[in-house]
Structure formats: structure tokens, C-alpha cells
N, C-alpha and C positions, 0 to 999 in steps of 0.2 A: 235364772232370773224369772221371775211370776209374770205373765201375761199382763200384768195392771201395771206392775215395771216396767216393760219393754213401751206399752202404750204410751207412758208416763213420760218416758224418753224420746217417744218418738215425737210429742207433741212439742215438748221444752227445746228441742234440737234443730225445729222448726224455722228459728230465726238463724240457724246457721245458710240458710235454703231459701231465702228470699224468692220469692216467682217470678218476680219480673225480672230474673236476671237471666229467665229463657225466652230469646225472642220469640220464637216456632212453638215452642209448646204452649199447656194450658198457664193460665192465670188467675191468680185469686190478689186483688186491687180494693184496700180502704175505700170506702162511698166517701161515708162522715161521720165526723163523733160531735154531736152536740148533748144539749140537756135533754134531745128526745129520742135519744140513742146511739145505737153506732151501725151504720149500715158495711157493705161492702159490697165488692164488684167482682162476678166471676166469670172468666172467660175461658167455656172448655179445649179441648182439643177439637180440630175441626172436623175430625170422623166421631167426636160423642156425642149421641144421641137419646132423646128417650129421657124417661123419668132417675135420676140416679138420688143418691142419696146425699144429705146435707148432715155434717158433723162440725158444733162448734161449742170450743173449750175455752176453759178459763181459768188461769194459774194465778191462784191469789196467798198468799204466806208459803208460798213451795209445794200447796196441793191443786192436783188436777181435776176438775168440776167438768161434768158434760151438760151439756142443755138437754132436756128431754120434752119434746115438741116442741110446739110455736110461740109459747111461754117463755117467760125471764124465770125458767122451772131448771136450775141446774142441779145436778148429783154429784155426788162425789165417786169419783172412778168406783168400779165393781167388776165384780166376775160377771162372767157372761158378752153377751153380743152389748157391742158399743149402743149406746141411745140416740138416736136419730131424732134432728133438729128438726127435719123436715124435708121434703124431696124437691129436686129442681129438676123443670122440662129444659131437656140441654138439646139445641137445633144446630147444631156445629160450632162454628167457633162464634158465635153472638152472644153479646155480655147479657148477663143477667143478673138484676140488684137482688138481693138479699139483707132480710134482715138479723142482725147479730144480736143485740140488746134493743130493748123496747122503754127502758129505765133507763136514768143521767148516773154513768158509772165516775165523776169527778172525782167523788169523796173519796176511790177504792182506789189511793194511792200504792202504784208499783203492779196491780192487775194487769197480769197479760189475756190477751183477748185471740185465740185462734181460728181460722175457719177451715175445712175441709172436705170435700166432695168426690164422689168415686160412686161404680157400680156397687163397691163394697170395700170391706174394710183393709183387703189389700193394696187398693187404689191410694190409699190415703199418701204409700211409699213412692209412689208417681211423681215426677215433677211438676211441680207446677198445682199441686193438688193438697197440699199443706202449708199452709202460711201464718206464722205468726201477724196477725193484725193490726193491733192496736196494742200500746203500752199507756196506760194512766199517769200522766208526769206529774208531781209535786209545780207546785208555784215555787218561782227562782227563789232561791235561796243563796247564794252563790258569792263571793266575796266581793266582787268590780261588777255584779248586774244589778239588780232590786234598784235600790236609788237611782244608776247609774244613768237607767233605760229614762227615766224622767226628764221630758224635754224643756225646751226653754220655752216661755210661756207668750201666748199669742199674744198681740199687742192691745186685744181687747179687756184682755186682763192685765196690763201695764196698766191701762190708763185707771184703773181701780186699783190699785197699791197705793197704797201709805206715802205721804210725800207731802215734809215740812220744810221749805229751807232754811238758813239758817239764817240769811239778813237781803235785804230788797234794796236796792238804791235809789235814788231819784237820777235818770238823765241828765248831765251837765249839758248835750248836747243830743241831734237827731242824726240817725248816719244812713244813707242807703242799704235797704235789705238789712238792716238792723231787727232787732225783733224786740217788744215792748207790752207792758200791762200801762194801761191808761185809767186813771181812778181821778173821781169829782173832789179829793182832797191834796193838801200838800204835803200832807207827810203819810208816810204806810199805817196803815191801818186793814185789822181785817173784816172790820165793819163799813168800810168804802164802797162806794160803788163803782165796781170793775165794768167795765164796756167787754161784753159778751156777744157771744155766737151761740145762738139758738142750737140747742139740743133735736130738734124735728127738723127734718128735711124732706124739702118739697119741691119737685121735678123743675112747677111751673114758679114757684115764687122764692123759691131759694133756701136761706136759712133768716132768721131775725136776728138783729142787733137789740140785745136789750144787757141790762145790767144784772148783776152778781156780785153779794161777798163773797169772801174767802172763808169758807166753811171751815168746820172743825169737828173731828179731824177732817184734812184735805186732803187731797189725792192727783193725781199727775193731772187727771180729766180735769181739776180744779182749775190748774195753773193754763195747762193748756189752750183749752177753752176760752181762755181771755187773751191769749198770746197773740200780739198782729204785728206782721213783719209790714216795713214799711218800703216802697220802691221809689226810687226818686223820676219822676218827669225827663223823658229824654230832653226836652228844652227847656226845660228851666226846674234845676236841680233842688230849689226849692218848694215843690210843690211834689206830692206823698200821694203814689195810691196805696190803700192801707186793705189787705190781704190778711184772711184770717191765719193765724200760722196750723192750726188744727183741720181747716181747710181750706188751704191751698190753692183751690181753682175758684175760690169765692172771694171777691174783694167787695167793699161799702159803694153803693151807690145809694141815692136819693128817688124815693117815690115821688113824682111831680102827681100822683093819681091819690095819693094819700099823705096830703099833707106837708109834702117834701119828708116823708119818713126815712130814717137813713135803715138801709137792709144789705144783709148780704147776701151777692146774686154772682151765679156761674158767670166769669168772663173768661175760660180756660180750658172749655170743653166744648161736647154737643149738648150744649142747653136748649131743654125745653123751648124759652123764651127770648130772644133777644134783649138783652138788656143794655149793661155798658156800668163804668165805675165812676166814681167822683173822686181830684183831683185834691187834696189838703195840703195847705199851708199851719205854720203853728208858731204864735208868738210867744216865746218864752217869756215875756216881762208880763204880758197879760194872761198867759195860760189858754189863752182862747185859739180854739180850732176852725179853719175858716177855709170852706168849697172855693178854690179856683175855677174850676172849671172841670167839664163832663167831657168822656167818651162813650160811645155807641161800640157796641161789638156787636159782629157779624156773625151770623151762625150757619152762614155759608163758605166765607172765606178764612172763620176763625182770625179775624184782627179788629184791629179798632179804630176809628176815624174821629174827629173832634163832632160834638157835639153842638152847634151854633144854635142851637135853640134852646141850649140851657138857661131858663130864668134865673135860678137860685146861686149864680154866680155870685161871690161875696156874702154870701150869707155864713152865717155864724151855727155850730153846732150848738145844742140846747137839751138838755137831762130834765127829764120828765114823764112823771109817775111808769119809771121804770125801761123808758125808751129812748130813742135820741132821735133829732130832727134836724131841719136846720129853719132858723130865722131870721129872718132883716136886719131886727136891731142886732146893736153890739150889747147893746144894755137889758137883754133879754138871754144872751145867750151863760153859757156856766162855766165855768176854767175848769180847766182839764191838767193833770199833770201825767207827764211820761216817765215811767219805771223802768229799768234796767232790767232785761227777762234774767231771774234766778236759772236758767239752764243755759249752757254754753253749746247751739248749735253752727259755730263755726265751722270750715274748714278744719281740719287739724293741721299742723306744719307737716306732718309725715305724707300727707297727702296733697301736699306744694311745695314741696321742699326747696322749688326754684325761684320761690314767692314768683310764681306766675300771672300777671295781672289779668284783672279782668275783663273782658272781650265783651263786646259793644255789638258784636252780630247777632241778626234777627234773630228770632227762636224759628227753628222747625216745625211746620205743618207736621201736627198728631197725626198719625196714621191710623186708617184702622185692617184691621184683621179678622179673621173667618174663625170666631171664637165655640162654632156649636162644637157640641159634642154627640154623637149618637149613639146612647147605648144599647140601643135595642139588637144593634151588631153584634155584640157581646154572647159570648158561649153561655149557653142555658146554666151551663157550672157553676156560674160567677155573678148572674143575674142580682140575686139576694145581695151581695154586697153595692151593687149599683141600685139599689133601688128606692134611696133617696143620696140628696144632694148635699154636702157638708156632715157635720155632727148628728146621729143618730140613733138611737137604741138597737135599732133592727139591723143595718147593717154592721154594728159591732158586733153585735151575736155571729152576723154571717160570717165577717170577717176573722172572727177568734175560733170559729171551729172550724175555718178555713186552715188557718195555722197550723192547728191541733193534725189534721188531717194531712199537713205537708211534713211537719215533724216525723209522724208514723209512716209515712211512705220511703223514706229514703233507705238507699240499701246500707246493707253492713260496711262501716268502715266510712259513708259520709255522714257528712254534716252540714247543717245552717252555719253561716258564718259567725249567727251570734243567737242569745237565745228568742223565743219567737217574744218577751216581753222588750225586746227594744225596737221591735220591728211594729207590735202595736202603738207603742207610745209617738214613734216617729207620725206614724200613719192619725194618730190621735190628734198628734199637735198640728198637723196639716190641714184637716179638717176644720179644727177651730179655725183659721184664719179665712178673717172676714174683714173688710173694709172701713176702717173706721176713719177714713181720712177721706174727702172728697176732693181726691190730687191724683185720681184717673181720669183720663180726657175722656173716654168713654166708659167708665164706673159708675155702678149705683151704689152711694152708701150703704151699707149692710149687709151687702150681697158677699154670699162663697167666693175666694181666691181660691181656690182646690176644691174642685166641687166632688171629684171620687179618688179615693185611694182602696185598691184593692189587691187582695193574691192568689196569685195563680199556681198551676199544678202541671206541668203538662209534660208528657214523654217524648223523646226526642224518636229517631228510627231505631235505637237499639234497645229503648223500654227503660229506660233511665229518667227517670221525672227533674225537672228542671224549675224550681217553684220562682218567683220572683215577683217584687212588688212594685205594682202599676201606676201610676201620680199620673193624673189628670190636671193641670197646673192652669190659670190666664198668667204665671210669672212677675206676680206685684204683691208688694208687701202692703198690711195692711194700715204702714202708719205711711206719716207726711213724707215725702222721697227727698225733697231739699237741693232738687235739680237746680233752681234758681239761683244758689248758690256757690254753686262751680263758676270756679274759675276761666277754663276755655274746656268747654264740652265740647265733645267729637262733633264733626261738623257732617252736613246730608249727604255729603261726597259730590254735590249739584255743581255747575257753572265751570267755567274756564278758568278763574282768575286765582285757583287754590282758596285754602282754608278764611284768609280776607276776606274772600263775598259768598262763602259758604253760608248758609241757616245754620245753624246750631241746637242739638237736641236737649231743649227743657222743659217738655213736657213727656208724661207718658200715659201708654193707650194698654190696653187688654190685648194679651198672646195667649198663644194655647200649646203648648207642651203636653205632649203623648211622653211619658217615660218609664223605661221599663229598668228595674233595679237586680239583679241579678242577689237572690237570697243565699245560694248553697255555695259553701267552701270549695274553691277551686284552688284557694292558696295563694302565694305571694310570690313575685316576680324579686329576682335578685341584681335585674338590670333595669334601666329605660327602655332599651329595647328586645327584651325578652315580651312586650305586646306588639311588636312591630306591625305585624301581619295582619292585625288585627284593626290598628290603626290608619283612618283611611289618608291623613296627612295631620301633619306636625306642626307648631309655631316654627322650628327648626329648618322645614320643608318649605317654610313660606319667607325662606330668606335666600333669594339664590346666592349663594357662591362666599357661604358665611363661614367663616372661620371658627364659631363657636362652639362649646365642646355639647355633645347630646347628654343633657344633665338632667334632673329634674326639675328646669325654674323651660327649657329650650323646648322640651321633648314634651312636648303635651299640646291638649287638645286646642285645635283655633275656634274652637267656641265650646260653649259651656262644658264645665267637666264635674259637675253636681247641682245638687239642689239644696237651697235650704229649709229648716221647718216652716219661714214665713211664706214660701209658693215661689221666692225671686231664686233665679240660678247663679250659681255662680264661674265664674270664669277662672284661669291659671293667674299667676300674678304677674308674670308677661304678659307683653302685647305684641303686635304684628313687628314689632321691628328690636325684640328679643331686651327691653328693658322696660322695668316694673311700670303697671301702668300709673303709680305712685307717682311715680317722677312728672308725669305729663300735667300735674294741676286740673285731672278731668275728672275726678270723683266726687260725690257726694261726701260730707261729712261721716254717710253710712260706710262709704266703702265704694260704690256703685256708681252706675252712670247708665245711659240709655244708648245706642249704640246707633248709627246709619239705618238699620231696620228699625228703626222705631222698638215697639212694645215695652214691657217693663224695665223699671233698673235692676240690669244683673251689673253682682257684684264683686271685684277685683280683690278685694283688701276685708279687711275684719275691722268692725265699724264699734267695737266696743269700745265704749270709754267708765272710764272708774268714775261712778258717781253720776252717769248720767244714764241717758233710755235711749242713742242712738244706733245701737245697730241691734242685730237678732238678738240676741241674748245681754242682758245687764245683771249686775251684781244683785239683785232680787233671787235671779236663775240657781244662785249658790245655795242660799239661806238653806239649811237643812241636808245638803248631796253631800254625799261622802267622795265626789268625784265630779270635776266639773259636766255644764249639762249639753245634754244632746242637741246639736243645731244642725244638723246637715249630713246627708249622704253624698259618695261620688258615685257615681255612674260605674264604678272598679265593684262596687256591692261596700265597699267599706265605709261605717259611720263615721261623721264627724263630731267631735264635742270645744267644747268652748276651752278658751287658752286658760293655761295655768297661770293664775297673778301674782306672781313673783312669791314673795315669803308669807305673802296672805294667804295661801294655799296649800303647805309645805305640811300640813295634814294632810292634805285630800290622796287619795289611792293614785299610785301612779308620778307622785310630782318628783318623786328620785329617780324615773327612769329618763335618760335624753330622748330627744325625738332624734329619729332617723334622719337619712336627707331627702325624704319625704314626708318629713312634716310627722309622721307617726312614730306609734312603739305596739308594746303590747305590755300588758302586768297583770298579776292573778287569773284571773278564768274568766275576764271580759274576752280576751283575742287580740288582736292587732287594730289598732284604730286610730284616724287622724288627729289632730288638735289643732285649733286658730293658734297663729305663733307670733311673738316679735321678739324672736332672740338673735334674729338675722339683719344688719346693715346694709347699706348699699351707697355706695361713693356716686352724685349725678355729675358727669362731666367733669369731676376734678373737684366739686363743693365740699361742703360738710357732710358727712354720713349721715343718712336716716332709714327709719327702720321698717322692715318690712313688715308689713300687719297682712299675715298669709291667712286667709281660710285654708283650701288644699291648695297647693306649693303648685302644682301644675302634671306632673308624671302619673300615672296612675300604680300604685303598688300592687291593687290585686290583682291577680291572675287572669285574662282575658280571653285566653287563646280556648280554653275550656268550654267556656261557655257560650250557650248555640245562640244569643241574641244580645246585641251590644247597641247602646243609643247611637252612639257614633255612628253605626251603618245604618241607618234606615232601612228597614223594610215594612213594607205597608201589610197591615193582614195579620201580622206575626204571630201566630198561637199562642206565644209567651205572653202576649199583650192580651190576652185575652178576648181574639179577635177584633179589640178594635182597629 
């Protein structure tokens, strides 16, 4: 065999040899591969020293190219002494960067990229002293990836889709927590003038009431925008405070300083300004809307007291040039009629199944929380991805040849759990979500719900790199949460007297979630309790002396056990006394509820409905996937994607395999991964069956025990987190 042969082989053989798989000896370690190159990392034996030599190859079509100097100047192997890249001062065992390419090798799909250092060219047979580097990957191509990795879309772009319905009603009647469009004619029309909520928002004065057609085409922000759910007076059930349904913590009150202008103003947070709501009545024979009476809110003690110095009692509302007010006369004021809202945000039955009535106890004092984040903590490694907040050009860059650079680190024989295109899209869709509802007690419209997602690289004690991706969460979705609507929500666990003189949580405040995702295949557990060890207690564990079998619905985490694309987490589909939290009447229409700790609604159940916008993902999310879309990871590293819709889906990839008894499967060259599910029943107390609407089912499938850093255990510091 020829000299240039043997070199040839020694180079290509390289990746049989990985370096990092010697703890004690030298190291040759990937920097980065971006568009301004590829660097790498070397770290000699602790007795080399002195200037040694630098060799770095490049196999592109099956031929071996050497660099020759400090140049992107490669050769094609030759006779003679090898050509030297350049020299490195080696001071024992301290790394030392090196540059590989100076040029964005993307386009050179299937290019292997070598580095190699020695006194000479003997050295190169060294361990630790030849490494294949970097390999150039093709963009997925792959039969369950490409579409698949396409998440479900933030809710800021929900409210900009397409959205006509198909007939409007006129009210026969007003009902509490009803939800309504209000327009100055009697019959639908989409030239009427709808009673709106201001588009700008402003700390100290709120949003404005003013009017709006119905555009063409129209969009959910159309509908929305005009939508106001109405709350009946706890003393006298005919008199309406009228709460925007798009925001939430804003209901109508009257300016006495402008005219008695009617505005809507924070009474359900930390508002700026102390303000307070007005009281309506509404006569159906005259169509005229008429101020009862004022409340004052507190923005101390967060409640409301009457108002006795309201003048504009009995006065009449009035439409003009574009605003609404109220006036004295009757014969001044304008008839109003009330619409039937074209979206059903009900309850669902699956989520009351015990037609659980509605509960009359206070709301819960919002909490607040210690929402900073400090990234300046953060390893110099990982800087660039944190270095703005939400969606951004520069941290995407940093983030994808972060990726790039976790992919080509891993030794022979592992893997990512999936490829690095669903772990950007996750991390994509996170970022977009941003607050488009003013239904956080302490939320500013506009603002990042997930302000950094990022990934890390880091070696454990035996030089094995451990990549996983970081979510920095406040745990709130960015549309209306529809707390006000539950049934009997968890109560603050306060007072003596049980659940009766409990508060009850219907509002929600900003949390902060550190969570760290566990990227690389560690593989799948064949039991519930094949993560035993790992697991620091169980819904199972939190029943003493329970007869129930350790399944997947028992044997899972007693608090969150994933995240979704919206920023909210989600919980198993048991609760603390091992039956669905379905049954209890305490969910959100979404799925969700707010819990004794306050902060966001995390969510129990899968909140999609056919035909409408209430949970993570709606049938928008389909249009074009060849596989339902991505909504959620579990803390196991395994993604979630949205349920399969019965025969409406019986093309999409995947829809002939069953789900496991957790909730997952696997099909073509995606991997193994969750799905939202309702193919599962549940008998409450002896009733009629209803059905489970699982996110992940509760057990966790992936492998645990492998892996050096688990959310469930807290540890502060955690290299994995990237020191935060």
C-alpha cells in the first residue's frame, strides 16, 4: 500500500477513534461551525509542550485534501512530508482554540472535516491526536421530519387567520359570563357598528371603547376584539359588568373627567391607576343600555367597594362619532342590540362531566413571583444565544450553529433524539409567544412569555457531552385563559372551614421556569418504574395506603411533567387523589386551571376543539403537515404533537399506528413521540363515561436514569442549564 494510502486511511478511520472517549489523554473537541467557519478545541497531553505541529483534512467525494498554512489553501494528498496547517504552543494539558476553515462550508454537503496535532507525523497514530470533526449534514429530508418539526402557531398569529362564520344570532336573552357582540342595528350586518376595544394599550388609561365593522375579509382579531363577556352583580343579578373577552382584566367604566366617556380600565391586576367598573342593565323591548351603578378598585388590596359618589347612575349609553358615553336622557341615548358570540368558549362536558355547579367563592388574591432572570450567569459558550429577549435574527444564528456543533460532537453509536430541525422549530415557536391578552395580573401586553430558549453542550466526568435544551418560561399562554369560567377552581388551601370559605384561583400572575430538556437518546423505558430512581416521588406516592396498580395515568410526576409551545406547562392527567382532573369541574375550557401557588394556568387535558381557537394548537396547525403539529415537549426529552382527528387525518403519517399506554408510538424516521389523545374513557363515580383529552398521559417513556440532569430534581447551578 502507497504512503498516501495508508495516510488516506489513517485519516477516514478517524471517526472510528473519537477523542473524547479518552478521559486521561489528549483531546481534539468541535469550537463551532457557523457561516464564519469551523473552529475546534485542543487539548494536549499534560506533559506536551512547546510548539508542535497542526494538520487539518478534508474528505469531500472520497478524496483526502490537506490544508497548507493558515489559509482555506487545501491540497489534495501528495508524496512527501504531510503540509502543516500551522503550529500550536502546547503548555500541558490547556485547551487551545484553533482555526479549521475560515469560509461557511454549508453548501459542501457530506464533507468531513479532520484535525490533527503531534511533534510529527507519527503522532498523528496517538490517541487522542486525530479526530474526525465536523461532518456537513444535508437539510432533513427524511420521511416523518421536514413538515413534521413545524410547530403550532403562536397565538399571535391565530388572531390574523382567516375567520368568517357562517351565521350570527340575535340574543333571545342575557346570561352570566355569557359572551356577546353588541352592534347599533337590529339585525347583523357587517357594516354596523360593533362596540370595540382599542387596539393600543396604555398602563395609566387603559384601552378605549370605541366602534368597528366587521372587515373583509375578517380575522379572529375581528371577532375577538368586539367580544365582551358579561358578569352578573352578586346582588342583583340583573345588572352586567361588561369585561372585554380579548382582555380579560379590562371591564367598561365611565370617565366622570371626560365627559362620562365609557373606557376600558384594568380592574384585575396591578394597574397603574386606580380606577373601578360600571354596573349595566339592558332592556330588551327598548334595546337601551343603562349604568346602574359604579365600583372602585383597589390597587392595594386588589377588590372592589361601591362607588357612592357615582353621578352617572341611570344614565343611558349613547354612540357617537365613533365612541360611547353615557347621557341623562333616554331620548338621547342609541339601542344597542346583543349578538350571540359565533365561537363556543364554553366549558366542554368532558371537562364537567359531573355537571359540577358553579361556586360563589371569592377569587384568590393574585400572587406575585420573583420573575428575573439573570443571564449574565450564563457560560461564556452560550452568551450569543441569550443575547436578546424573544424572536431574533442573532440568536438564531447562535442557536443553529449551536446545534450544528452538538450534532458533530456526539460519539459513535449516539444520537439526538430527533433531528436538530424539530428542536429549532420547538424553540422558534416559543419565542414567538408573546401576550396578546391582557388576562395576566401582573403582564404587560406585548411582552415575551419565554424570553430565552437555548442549547447546551456540556461533558459529564467521563467526557461524554450531554446537549439539552434550556426554556426560560414566566408559564402563561398568550391568549384569554377563561379562569372565570370554571366551574369550582382549586381553592388557596386558606382558613379552617374546607373548600366553602376557601378563595378560589381565577386569576393569573407571571412564574418563572428554569427547564432543562434532555436532547440526546438515552432510549425508552419498558416499565413505569424502570425511572424509579430517578423520580423524586409520584402521584402514586402521594396516596398513602392506595390500592392502585403503578400504571401510566398513577405513576407520574405531582407537578408538571412538560411544557408546551405556548410557555404554560403541563401537568399528568391525574390529580393528587389519582382520578382525572377532568372529573373535578376545575378546568379551563383550555384544558388548564391555576393551582394553590398561584402563577400560570398549567394544563391537565388537551384543549383543542374542531372548529374553534381554544387550546395550543387548532385545526389552522394541520392545513399543509403531512403529520399532526408539534405542541409540547416532556421533561423525558420526548416531543409532543397534536392528536390525530379521527378519519379527518387517516392520511397523515403515522395515523395507522396505535398509541402505546403512554400516550406515544413511533413511525418512519421521526422516533418515538407523544400525541394529545381522546381515545380513552373514564366512568366518574358510577356516571356516564367521558373522555380523556390527555396531553402526555402522566408516566414518563424516556429513559431517565441516563441522563445527568432531570427537572424533577432541582439542582441550582447545573452546567446543563448553562449555568444558570
Amino acid at each position: 500500500m502507497t504512503r498516501s494510502a495508508q495516510i488516506s486511511l489513517r485519516f477516514m478511520a478517524a471517526v472510528l477513534l473519537p477523542s473524547f472517549h479518552y478521559a486521561c489523554a489528549a483531546s481534539i473537541a468541535l469550537g463551532q461551525a457557523t457561516t464564519a467557519g469551523v473552529t475546534a478545541t485542543i487539548t494536549p497531553d499534560a506533559n506536551e509542550t512547546g510548539n508542535l505541529n497542526l494538520y487539518i483534512g478534508a474528505v469531500y467525494k472520497g478524496q483526502l485534501f490537506l490544508r497548507n498554512g493558515s489559509n482555506d489553501n487545501f491540497l489534495p494528498l501528495g508524496a512527501g512530508a504531510l503540509p502543516l496547517a500551522g503550529t500550536i504552543a502546547a503548555k500541558g494539558a490547556q485547551p487551545i482554540s484553533v482555526g479549521v476553515t475560515k469560509a461557511d462550508v454549508s453548501s459542501l454537503i457530506g464533507l468531513d472535516l479532520y484535525v490533527a496535532y503531534g511533534a510529527g507525523e507519527a503522532d498523528i497514530s496517538r490517541a487522542g491526536h486525530l479526530v474526525k470533526l465536523y461532518t456537513v449534514m444535508a437539510t432533513t429530508t427524511g420521511t416523518d421530519t421536514g413538515k413534521n418539526s413545524i410547530a403550532a402557531a403562536p397565538f399571535s398569529s391565530v388572531l390574523q387567520t382567516s375567520y368568517n362564520p357562517s351565521t350570527i344570532t340575535a340574543a333571545t336573552s342575557l346570561v352570566t359570563r355569557g359572551r356577546y357582540l353588541i352592534a347599533d342595528a337590529a339585525t347583523v350586518s357587517s357594516a354596523s357598528n360593533y362596540l370595540s376595544i382599542g387596539s393600543n394599550y396604555n398602563a395609566t388609561t387603559g384601552y378605549t371603547v370605541e366602534s368597528a365593522t366587521i372587515a373583509s375579509p375578517s380575522t379572529y382579531d375581528t371577532y375577538l376584539s368586539k367580544l365582551v363577556q358579561l358578569v352578573a352583580d352578586a346582588s342583583d343579578p340583573a345588572c352586567y359588568r361588561i369585561n372585554s373577552h380579548l382582555h380579560p382584566n379590562d371591564a367598561i367604566d365611565a370617565d366622570a373627567t371626560d365627559g362620562n366617556k365609557l373606557k376600558f380600565r384594568n380592574n384585575f391586576g396591578k394597574a397603574a391607576v386606580a380606577y373601578g367598573y360600571v354596573c349595566f342593565s339592558y332592556d330588551s323591548s327598548s334595546r337601551l343600555l343603562q349604568a346602574k351603578k359604579r365600583y372602585n378598585y383597589s390597587t392595594t388590596t386588589y377588590s372592589h367597594t361601591a362607588d357612592s359618589s357615582f353621578s352617572a347612575a341611570n344614565f343611558y349609553v349613547k354612540f357617537q362619532n365613533g365612541g360611547y358615553s353615557l347621557v341623562s336622557s333616554q331620548s338621547d341615548a342609541t339601542p344597542l342590540t346583543f349578538y350571540n358570540s359565533p365561537l363556543d368558549f364554553s366549558v366542554p362536558n368532558d371537562f364537567n362531566p359531573a355537571r359540577t355547579a358553579y361556586v360563589s367563592n371569592a377569587a384568590a388574591a393574585f400572587k406575585t413571583k420573583d420573575t428575573t432572570v439573570d443571564v449574565s450567569r450564563a457560560s461564556a459558550s452560550y452568551r450569543a444565544q441569550l443575547a436578546a429577549t424573544g424572536s431574533n435574527a442573532a440568536t438564531k444564528t447562535a442557536a443553529d450553529a449551536m446545534l450544528a456543533t452538538i450534532k458533530n460532537s456526539l460519539a459513535a453509536g449516539e444520537s439526538l433524539r430527533y433531528d436538530t430541525s424539530v428542536y429549532s422549530a420547538f424553540r422558534d415557536g416559543l419565542l414567538a409567544s408573546t401576550l396578546k391578552s391582557d388576562a395576566i395580573a401582573d403582564g404587560t401586553p406585548g411582552q415575551n412569555l419565554v424570553p430565552y430558549v437555548f442549547f447546551t453542550n456540556e461533558k459529564d466526568a467521563s467526557g461524554s457531552y450531554h446537549p439539552y435544551m434550556v426554556i426560560v418560561s414566566y408559564g402563561n399562554p398568550g391568549s384569554p385563559h377563561g379562569l372565570l369560567d370554571v366551574p369550582r377552581p382549586p381553592g388557596d388551601g386558606l382558613g379552617t372551614g374546607g373548600y366553602p370559605t376557601q378563595s378560589v384561583t381565577r386569576y393569573a400572575n407571571l412564574d418563572r421556569y428554569l427547564i432543562g430538556i434532555p436532547m440526546k437518546n438515552y432510549g425508552q423505558v419498558s416499565s413505569v418504574t424502570d425511572n424509579a430512581s430517578v423520580l423524586p416521588k409520584t402521584l402514586w406516592d402521594d396516596v398513602p395506603g392506595t390500592t392502585a396498580a403503578k400504571d401510566t395515568y398513577s405513576y407520574a410526576s405531582t407537578a408538571d411533567n412538560g411544557i408546551l409551545i405556548s410557555g404554560a406547562v403541563m401537568f399528568p392527567v391525574f390529580n393528587n387523589v389519582l382520578v382525572p382532573s377532568q372529573g373535578a369541574g376545575e378546568l379551563t375550557a383550555s384544558g388548564c386551571h391555576v393551582g394553590q401557588g398561584g402563577g400560570g394556568p398549567h394544563c391537565h387535558a388537551d384543549g383543542y376543539a374542531s372548529g374553534n381557537i381554544l387550546g395550543t394548537y387548532n385545526d389552522n396547525d394541520y392545513s399543509g403537515k403531512t403529520h399532526p403539529p408539534l405542541i409540547g415537549f416532556g421533561y423525558d426529552g420526548i416531543a409532543l404533537f397534536g392528536r390525530y382527528r379521527d378519519s379527518n387525518d387517516s392520511a397523515l403519517q403515522g395515523f395507522a399506528e396505535p398509541l402505546d399506554a403512554w400516550g406515544g408510538h413511533s413511525h418512519g424516521d421521526l422516533g418515538y413521540h407523544y400525541h394529545a389523545n381522546n381515545k380513552v374513557t373514564w366512568a366518574l363515580n358510577g356516571s356516564s363515561n367521558f373522555t380523556i383529552r390527555s396531553l402526555i398521559v402522566g408516566a414518563y417513556k424516556g429513559r431517565l436514569t441516563s441522563a445527568p440532569y432531570f427537572v424533577g430534581v432541582q439542582v441550582r447551578n447545573s452546567p446543563y442549564l448553562g449555568g444558570l
